[in-house]
C-alpha positions as CSV (number, residue, x, y, z in Angstrom):
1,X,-13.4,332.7,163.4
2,X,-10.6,332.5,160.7
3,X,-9.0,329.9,159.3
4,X,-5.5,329.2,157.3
5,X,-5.8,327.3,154.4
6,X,-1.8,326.0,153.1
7,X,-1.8,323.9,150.4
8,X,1.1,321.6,150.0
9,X,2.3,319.6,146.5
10,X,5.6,317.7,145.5
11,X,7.4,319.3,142.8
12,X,6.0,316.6,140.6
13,X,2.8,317.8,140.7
14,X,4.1,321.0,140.0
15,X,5.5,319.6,136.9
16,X,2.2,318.2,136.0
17,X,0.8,321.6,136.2
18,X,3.0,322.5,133.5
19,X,2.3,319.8,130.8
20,X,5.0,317.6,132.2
21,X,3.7,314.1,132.7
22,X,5.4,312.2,135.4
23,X,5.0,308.7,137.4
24,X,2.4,310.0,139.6
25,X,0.3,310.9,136.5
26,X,-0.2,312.7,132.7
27,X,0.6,316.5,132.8
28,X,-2.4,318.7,132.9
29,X,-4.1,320.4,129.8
30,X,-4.8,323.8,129.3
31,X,-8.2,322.9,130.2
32,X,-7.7,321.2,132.7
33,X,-6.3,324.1,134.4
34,X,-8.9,326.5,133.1
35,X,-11.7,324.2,134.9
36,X,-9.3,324.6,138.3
37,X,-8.9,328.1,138.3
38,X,-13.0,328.7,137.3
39,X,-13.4,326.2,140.0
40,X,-11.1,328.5,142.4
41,X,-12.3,331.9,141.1
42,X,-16.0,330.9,142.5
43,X,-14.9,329.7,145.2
44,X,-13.6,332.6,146.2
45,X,-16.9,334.5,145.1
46,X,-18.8,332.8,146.8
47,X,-16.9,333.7,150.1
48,X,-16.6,336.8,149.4
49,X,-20.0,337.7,148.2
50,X,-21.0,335.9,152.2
51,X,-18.1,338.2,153.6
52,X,-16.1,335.0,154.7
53,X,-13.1,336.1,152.4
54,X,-10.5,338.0,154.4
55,X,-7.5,338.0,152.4
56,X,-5.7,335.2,149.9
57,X,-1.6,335.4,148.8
58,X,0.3,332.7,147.2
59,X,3.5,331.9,149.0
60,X,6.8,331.7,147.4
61,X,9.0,328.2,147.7
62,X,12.6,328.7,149.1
């Protein structure tokens, strides 16, 4: 069985991502962001090493 994971943010949050602080919350720190993408990059260890991980590409916005 395979599933589609699609992930879905307002540009705000995208914003935060980059430092930029906004009504919905502070802007995120280079750490902060380190700790996601450690968080992501087992994550997709872990499936992989279990051969769950078929493929993973970011999509583009329009």
């Amino acid at each position: 069985m395979k599933y589609m994971l699609m992930v879905l943010g307002k540009q705000s949050d995208y914003d935060a991502m980059g430092g930029a602080a906004n009504g919905d919350g502070p802007g995120w720190s280079e750490a902060d962001l380190k700790a996601m993408f450690d968080y992501m990059g087992a994550l997709n260890d872990d499936l992989a090493e279990s051969g769950e991980w078929v493929d993973g590409q970011g999509l583009v916005g329009a």
